[in-house]
Backbone as a ProteinNet text record, in pm:
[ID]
protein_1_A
[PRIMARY]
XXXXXXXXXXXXXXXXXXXXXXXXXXXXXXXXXXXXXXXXXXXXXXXXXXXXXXXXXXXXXXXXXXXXXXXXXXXXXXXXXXXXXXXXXXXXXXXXXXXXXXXXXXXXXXXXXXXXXXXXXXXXXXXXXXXXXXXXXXXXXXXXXXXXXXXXXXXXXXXXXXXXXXXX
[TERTIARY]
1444.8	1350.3	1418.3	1366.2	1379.3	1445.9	1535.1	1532.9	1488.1	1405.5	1364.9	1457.6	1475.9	1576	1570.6	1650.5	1620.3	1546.1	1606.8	1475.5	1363.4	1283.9	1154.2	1078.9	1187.3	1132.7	1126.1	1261.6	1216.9	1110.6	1046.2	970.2	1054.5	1135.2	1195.7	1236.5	1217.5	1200.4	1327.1	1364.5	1462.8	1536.9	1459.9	1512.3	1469.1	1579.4	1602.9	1640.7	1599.1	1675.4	1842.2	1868.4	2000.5	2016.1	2060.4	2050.8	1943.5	1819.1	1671.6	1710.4	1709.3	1716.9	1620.7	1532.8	1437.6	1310.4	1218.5	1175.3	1040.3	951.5	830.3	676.6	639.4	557.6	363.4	287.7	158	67.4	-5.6	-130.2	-266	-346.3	-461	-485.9	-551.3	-624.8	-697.9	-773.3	-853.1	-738.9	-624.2	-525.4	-448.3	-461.5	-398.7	-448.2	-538.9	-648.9	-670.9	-724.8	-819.7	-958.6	-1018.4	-1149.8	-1138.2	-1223	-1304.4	-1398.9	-1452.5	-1562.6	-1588.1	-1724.5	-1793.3	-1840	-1925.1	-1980.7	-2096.6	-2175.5	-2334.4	-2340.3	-2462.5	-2474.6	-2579.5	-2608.8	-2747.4	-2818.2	-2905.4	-3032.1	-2982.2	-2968.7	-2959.2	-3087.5	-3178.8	-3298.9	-3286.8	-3239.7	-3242.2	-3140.2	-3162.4	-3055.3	-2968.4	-3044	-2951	-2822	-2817.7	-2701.7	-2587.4	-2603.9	-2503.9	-2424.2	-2324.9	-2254.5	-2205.7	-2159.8	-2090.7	-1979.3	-1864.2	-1730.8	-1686.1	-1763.8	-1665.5	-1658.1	-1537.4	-1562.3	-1616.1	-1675.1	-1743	-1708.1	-1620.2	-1551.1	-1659.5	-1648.8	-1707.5	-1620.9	-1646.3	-1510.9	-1436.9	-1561.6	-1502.5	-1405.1	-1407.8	-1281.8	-1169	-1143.1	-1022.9	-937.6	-823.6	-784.5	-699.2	-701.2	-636.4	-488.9	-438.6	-293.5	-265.1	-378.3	-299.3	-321.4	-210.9	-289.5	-274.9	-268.9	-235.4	-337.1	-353.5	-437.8	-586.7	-652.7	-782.7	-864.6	-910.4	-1005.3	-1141	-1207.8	-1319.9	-1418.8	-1536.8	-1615.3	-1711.9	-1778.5	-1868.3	-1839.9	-1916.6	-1922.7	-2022.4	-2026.1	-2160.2	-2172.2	-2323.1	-2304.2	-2289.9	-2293.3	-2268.2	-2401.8	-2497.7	-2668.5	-2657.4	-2597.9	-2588.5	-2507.3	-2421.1	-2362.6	-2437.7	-2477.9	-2576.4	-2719.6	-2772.1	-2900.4	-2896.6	-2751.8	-2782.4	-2707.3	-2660	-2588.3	-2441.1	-2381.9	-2268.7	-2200.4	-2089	-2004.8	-1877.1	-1820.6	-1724.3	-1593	-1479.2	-1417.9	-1247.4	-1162.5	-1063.4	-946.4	-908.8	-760.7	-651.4	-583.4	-459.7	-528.6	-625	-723	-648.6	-695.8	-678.5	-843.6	-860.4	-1034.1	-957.4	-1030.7	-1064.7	-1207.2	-1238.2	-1316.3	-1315.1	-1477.1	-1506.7	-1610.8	-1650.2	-1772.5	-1737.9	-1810.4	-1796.8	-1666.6	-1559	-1400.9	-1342.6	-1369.4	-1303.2	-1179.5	-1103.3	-954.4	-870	-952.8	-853.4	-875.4	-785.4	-710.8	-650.2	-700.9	-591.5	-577.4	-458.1	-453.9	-539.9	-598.2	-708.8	-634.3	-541.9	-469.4	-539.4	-657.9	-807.8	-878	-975.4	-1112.7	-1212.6	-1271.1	-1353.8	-1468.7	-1548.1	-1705.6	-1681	-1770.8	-1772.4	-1921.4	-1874.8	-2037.9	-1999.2	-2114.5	-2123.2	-2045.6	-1934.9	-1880.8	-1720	-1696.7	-1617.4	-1578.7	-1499.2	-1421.5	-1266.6	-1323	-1186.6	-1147.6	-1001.6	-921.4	-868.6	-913.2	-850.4	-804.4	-714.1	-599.4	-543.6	-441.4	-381	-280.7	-216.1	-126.1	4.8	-15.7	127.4	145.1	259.2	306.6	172.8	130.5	26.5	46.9	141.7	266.5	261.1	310.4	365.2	200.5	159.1	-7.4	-83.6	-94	-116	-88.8	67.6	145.9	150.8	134.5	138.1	1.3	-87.8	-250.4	-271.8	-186.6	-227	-182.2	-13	12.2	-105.9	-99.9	-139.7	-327.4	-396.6	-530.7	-464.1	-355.6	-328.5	-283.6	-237.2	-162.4	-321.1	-462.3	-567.3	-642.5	-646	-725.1	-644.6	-502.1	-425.2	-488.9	-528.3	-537	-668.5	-776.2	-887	-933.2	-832.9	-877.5	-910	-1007.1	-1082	-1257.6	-1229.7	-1396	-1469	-1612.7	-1658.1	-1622.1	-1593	-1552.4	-1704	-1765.6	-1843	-1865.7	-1740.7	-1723.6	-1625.6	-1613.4	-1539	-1614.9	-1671.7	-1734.1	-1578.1	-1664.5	-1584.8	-1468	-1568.8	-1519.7	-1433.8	-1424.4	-1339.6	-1182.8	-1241.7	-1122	-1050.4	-1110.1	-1043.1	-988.5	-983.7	-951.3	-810.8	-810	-689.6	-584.8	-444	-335.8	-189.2	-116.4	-3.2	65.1	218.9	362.1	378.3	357.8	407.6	581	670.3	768.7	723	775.4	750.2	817
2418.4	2352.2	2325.7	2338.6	2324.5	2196.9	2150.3	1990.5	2000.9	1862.9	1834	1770.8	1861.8	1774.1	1632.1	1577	1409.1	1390.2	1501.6	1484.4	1537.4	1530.5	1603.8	1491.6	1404.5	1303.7	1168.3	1156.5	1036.1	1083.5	1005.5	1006.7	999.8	1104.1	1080.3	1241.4	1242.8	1347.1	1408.7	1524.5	1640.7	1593.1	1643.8	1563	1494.8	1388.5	1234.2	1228.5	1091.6	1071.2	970.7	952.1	901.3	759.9	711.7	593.4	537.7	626.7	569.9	686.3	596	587.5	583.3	502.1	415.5	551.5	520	629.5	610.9	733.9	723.6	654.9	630.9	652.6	720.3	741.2	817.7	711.8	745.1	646.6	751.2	722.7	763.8	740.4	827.6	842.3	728.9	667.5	571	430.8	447.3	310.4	322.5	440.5	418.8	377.6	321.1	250.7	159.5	87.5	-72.7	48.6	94.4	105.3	326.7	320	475.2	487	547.1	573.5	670.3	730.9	836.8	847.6	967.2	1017.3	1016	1017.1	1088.1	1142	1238.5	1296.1	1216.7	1182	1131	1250.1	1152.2	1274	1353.2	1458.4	1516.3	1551.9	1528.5	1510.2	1351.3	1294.8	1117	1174.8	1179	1227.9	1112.6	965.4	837.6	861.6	908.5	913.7	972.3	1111.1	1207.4	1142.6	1225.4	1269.8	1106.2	998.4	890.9	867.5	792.8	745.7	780.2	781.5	759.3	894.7	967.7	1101.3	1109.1	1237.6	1241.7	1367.2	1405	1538.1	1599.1	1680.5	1751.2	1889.4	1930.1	1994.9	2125.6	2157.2	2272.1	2230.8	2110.9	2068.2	2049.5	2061.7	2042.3	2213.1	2215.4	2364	2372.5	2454.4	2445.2	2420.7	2345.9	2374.8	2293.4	2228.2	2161	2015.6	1925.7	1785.3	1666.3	1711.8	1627.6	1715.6	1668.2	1695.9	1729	1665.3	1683.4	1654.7	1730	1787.7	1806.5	1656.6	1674	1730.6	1777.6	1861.3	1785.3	1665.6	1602.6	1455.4	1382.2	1244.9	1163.5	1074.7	979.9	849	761.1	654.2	525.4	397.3	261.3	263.9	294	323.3	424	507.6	635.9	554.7	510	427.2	251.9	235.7	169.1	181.8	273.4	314.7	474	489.3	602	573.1	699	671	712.7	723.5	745.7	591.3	623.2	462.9	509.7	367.3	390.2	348.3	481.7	411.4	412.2	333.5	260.9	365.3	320.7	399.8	419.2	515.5	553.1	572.8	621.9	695.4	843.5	869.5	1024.8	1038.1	1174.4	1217.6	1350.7	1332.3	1474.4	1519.7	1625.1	1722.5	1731.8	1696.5	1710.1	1854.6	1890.2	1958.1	2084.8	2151.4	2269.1	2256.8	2377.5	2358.4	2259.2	2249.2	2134.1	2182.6	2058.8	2053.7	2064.9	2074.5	2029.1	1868.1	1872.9	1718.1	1689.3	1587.4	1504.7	1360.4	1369.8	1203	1156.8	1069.8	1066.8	885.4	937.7	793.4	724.6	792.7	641.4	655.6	534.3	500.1	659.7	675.3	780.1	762.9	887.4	885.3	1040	1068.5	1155.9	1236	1371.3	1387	1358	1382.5	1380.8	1466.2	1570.1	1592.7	1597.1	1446	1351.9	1284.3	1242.1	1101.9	1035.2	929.4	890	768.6	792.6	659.9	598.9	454.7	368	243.1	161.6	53.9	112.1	212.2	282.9	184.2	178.6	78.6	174.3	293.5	354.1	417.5	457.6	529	634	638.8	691.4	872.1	897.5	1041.8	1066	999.1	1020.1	1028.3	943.4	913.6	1069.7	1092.6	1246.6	1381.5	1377.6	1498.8	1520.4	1371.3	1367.2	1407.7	1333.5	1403.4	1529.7	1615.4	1786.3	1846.1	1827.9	1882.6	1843.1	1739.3	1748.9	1840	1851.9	1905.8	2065.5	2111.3	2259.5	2298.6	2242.6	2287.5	2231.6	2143.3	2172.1	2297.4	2304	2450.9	2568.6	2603.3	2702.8	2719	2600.6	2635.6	2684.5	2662.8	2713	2821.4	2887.2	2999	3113.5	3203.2	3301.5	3262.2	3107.4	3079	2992.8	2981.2	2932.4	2781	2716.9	2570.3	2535.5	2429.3	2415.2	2244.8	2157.5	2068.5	2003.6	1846.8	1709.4	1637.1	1564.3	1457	1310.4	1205	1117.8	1069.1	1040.1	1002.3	1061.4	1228.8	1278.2	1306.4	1277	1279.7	1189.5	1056.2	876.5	894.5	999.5	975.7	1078.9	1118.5	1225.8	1172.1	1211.9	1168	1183.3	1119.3	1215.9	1068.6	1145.2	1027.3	960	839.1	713.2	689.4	683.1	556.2	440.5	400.7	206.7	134.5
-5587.7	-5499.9	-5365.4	-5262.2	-5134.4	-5077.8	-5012.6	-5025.3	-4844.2	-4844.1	-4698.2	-4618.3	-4505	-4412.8	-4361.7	-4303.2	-4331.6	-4168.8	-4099.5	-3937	-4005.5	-4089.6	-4086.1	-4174.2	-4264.1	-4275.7	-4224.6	-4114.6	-4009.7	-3914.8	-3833.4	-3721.6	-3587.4	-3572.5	-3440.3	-3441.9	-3274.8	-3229.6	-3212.3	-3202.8	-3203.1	-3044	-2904.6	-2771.8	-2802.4	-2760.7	-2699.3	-2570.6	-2503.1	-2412.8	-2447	-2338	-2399	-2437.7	-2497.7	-2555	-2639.9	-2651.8	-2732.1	-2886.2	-2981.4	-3132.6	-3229.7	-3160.6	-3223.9	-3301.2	-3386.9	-3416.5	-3363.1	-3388.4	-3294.9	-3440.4	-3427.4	-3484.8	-3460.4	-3531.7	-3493.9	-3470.8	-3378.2	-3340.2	-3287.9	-3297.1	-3280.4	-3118.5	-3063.5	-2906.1	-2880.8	-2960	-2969.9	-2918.9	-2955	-2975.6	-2832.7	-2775.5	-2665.4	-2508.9	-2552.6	-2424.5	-2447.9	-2367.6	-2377.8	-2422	-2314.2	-2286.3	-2274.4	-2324.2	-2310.6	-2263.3	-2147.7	-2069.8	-2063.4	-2085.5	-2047.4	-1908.6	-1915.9	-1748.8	-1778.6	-1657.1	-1641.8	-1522.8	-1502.1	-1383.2	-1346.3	-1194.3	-1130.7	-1093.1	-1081	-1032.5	-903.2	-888.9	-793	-689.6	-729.9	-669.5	-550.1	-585.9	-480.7	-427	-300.9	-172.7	-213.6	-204.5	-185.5	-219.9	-387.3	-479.7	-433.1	-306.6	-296.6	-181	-144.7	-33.2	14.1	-79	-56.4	-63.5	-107.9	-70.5	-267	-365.3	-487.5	-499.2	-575.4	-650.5	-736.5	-781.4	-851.7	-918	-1058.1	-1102	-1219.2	-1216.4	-1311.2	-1376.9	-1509.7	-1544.4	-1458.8	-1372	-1281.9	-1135.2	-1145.7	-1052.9	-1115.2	-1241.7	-1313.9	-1343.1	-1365.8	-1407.9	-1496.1	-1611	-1737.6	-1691.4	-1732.1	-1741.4	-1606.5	-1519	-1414.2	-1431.6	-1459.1	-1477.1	-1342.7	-1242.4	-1196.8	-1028.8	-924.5	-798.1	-818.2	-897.8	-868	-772.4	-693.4	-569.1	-598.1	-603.3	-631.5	-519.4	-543.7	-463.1	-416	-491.4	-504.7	-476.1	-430.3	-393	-436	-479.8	-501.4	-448.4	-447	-340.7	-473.7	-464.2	-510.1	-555.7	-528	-578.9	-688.3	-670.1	-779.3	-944.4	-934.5	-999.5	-1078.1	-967	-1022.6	-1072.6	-1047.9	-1103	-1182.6	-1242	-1322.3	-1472.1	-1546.7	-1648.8	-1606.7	-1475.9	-1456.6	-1420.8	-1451.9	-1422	-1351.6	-1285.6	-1207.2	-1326	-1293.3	-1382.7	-1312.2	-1358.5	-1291	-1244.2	-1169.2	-1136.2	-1284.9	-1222.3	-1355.8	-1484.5	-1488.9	-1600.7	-1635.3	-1810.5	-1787.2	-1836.6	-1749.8	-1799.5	-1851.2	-2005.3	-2071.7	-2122	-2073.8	-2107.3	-2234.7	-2240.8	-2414.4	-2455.3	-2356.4	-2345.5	-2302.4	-2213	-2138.1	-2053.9	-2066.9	-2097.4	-2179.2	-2266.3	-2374	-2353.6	-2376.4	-2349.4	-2234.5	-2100.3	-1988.2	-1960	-1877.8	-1853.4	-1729.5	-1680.9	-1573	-1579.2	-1494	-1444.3	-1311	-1317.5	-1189.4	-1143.4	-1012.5	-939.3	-882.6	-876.9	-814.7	-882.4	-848.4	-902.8	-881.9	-965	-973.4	-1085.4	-1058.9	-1164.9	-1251.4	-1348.3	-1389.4	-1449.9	-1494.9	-1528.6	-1673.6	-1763.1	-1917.6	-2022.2	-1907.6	-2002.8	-2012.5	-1962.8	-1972.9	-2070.9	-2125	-2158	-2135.7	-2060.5	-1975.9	-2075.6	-2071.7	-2138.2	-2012.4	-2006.6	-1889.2	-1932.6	-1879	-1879.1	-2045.8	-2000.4	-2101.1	-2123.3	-2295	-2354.5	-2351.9	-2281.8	-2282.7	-2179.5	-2136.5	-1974.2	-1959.8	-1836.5	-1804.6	-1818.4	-1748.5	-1770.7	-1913.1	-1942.1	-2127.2	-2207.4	-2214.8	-2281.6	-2229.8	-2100.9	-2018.8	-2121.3	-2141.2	-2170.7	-2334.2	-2381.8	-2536.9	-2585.8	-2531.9	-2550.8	-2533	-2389.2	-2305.6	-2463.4	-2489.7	-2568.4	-2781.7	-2781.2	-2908.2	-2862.7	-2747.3	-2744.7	-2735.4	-2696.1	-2704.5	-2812.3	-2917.1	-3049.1	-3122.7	-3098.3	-3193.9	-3152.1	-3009.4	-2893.3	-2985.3	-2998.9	-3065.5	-3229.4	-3282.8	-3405.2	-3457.2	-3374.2	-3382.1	-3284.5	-3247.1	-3168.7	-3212.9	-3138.1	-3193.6	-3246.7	-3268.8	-3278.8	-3150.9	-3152.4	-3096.6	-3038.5	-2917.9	-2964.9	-2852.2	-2882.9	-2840	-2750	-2857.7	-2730.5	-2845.8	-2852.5	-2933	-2883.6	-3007.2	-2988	-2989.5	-2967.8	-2911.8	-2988	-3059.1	-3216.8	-3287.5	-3300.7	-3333.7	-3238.8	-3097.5	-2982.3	-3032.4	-3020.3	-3056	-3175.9	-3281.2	-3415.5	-3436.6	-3327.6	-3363.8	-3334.5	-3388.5	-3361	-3299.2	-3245.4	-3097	-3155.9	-3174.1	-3162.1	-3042.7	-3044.3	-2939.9	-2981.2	-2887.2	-2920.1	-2940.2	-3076.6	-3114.4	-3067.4
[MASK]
++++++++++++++++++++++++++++++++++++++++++++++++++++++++++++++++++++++++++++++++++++++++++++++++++++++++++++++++++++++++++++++++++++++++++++++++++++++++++++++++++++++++

C-alpha cells in the first residue's frame, strides 16, 4: 500500500514565504466577504440613466486572464441606481462573471455598478490581491475540469459554496 506523504496531509502549501509555517486551511467564497452583490442593467431606453459619473462594467469590458485595469465603456447616472435593479457597489471589490464569459475576474479600485451577469464580493475578510488570485486560480482549475462541455453560467450559490485555501 502506498503511504501518503505527510505534505499532502498537512494543509500547507509547498512555496512559502519566509518565516510563515502556519498551515492554511479551506473556506468557502461565501466566507470571504462581508457582502455579495449582484448587477442589473437599466433601461436603456431612459436617456436619464446613461452617460453619468459611476461605471458601469459588463462582462465584455473584462479580459480573460487580465485582473486588474478595467476600462469600462459605459456610465450610469445616481437615478439609474436608484430606480433600477443595478446597485452601487464599494471600492476594493472583486466582480466575477457568472454568466456570459463565466469565469473572468477583476479587482475593481473604485466604486462601480454592474450588469446581471455579475457577482461582486465586497469588504473582503482577506488581502484583496490574495482573495483575487486564490479565487482566478481555484475558477481556472473548475473552467479546466469541465472543459469540452457547454458552461452556461454559476449560479450564486454554487460560486459562494466552493472552496480556495486561506492562511489561518
Amino acid at each position: 500500500m502506498a503511504k501518503i506523504d505527510d505534505s499532502v496531509k498537512k494543509k500547507v502549501p509547498e512555496l512559502r514565504f519566509k518565516g510563515f509555517t502556519d498551515e492554511w486551511e479551506e473556506r468557502k467564497l461565501g466566507d470571504l466577504s462581508q457582502d455579495t452583490i449582484g448587477g442589473g442593467t437599466p433601461k436603456t431606453s431612459v436617456t436619464e440613466y446613461w452617460n453619468g459619473e459611476i461605471p458601469w462594467i459588463q462582462s465584455s469590458d473584462l479580459a480573460n486572464d487580465k485582473l486588474y485595469g478595467v476600462l469600462p465603456k459605459k456610465f450610469i447616472t445616481e437615478d439609474a441606481v436608484k430606480n433600477s435593479a443595478t446597485k452601487l457597489i464599494p471600492a476594493n471589490s472583486i466582480a466575477i462573471v457568472t454568466r456570459v464569459g463565466v469565469g473572468k475576474l477583476a479587482f475593481m479600485p473604485y466604486e462601480f455598478a454592474s450588469s446581471q451577469d455579475f457577482l461582486s464580493l465586497s469588504n473582503l475578510q482577506v488581502d484583496c490581491n490574495f482573495g483575487m488570485y486564490s479565487i482566478y486560480k481555484m475558477l481556472q482549475r473548475e473552467l479546466n475540469n469541465i472543459q469540452g462541455t457547454s458552461i452556461k453560467g454559476i449560479t450564486k450559490a454554487d460560486l459562494l459554496d466552493k472552496e480556495t485555501f486561506v492562511p489561518i
